[in-house]
C-alpha angles and dihedrals in degrees: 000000000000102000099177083070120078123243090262095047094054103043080047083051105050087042094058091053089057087054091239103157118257096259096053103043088050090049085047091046093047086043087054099040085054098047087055103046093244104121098122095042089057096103106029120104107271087223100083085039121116121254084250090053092050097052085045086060084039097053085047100056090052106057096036094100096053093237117203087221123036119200104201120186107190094324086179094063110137097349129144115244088260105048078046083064105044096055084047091055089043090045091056093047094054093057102045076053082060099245105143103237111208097206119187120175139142088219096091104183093067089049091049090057103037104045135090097191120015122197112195119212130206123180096339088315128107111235102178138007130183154069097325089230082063092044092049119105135182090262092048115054088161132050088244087052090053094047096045082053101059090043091055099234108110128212112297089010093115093114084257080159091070100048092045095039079077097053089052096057110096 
């Protein structure tokens, strides 16, 4: 990110680089600015912006192409709880507009709710892969408890003992 662009010179910017003319990238970025509640930032400087602001202008430039396929790495990343709803709002109308969304997120309750197929990596290997109603199991009623259970450490299991163990000691 550029941050010592504002908001409306960058998404000009990265338009521009997907070739989009300049009418409707400008209709697209006031559209954007709008959805996420960023209208009088949009020509301030991004450097004094918050991380979540800056994700907000990231998550913008990403999608102002309207791309077929979407690679996300942690788009929730610093954002307030309603900017969290809105991209997951955004997130499930892209999809019912048939753009494929690569999600990838440690939070796996969002990625419980928002995906349609779910792989699970371990140490660089897939462990499971597939629609998370066909992944549950009696003992996994989550996501997390699923993924706790391939990887062999149970719920709880995380030695909390050791780590409070310390607290308890006068």
């Amino acid at each position: 990110m550029y941050d010592l662009l504002t908001p409306n010179e960058y998404l000009t910017f990265i338009g521009t680089l997907y070739g989009l003319d300049a009418t409707k990238l400008a209709k697209r970025a006031d559209h954007l600015m709008s959805f996420f509640e960023m209208e009088k930032y949009a020509d301030q400087r991004m450097d004094t912006f918050s991380k979540g602001m800056k994700q907000k202008i990231l998550i913008m430039s990403g999608i102002i192409n309207d791309p077929d396929i979407l690679f996300l790495d942690e788009p929730l990343s610093g954002l307030d709880a309603n900017s969290v709803i809105l991209v997951k709002e955004m997130l499930t109308r892209l999809a019912a507009n048939g753009k494929t969304i690569f999600y990838c997120s440690h939070l796996m309750d969002v990625v419980e709710k928002i995906s349609d197929r779910i792989l699970l990596i371990d140490g660089g290997n897939v462990i499971a892969d597939g629609k998370f109603d066909e992944l549950k199991t009696e003992q996994s009623s989550t996501l997390e408890q699923l993924f706790a259970q391939l990887t062999g450490r149970k719920n709880g299991d995380a030695n909390t003992d050791v780590l409070f163990k310390a607290f308890d000691e006068n």
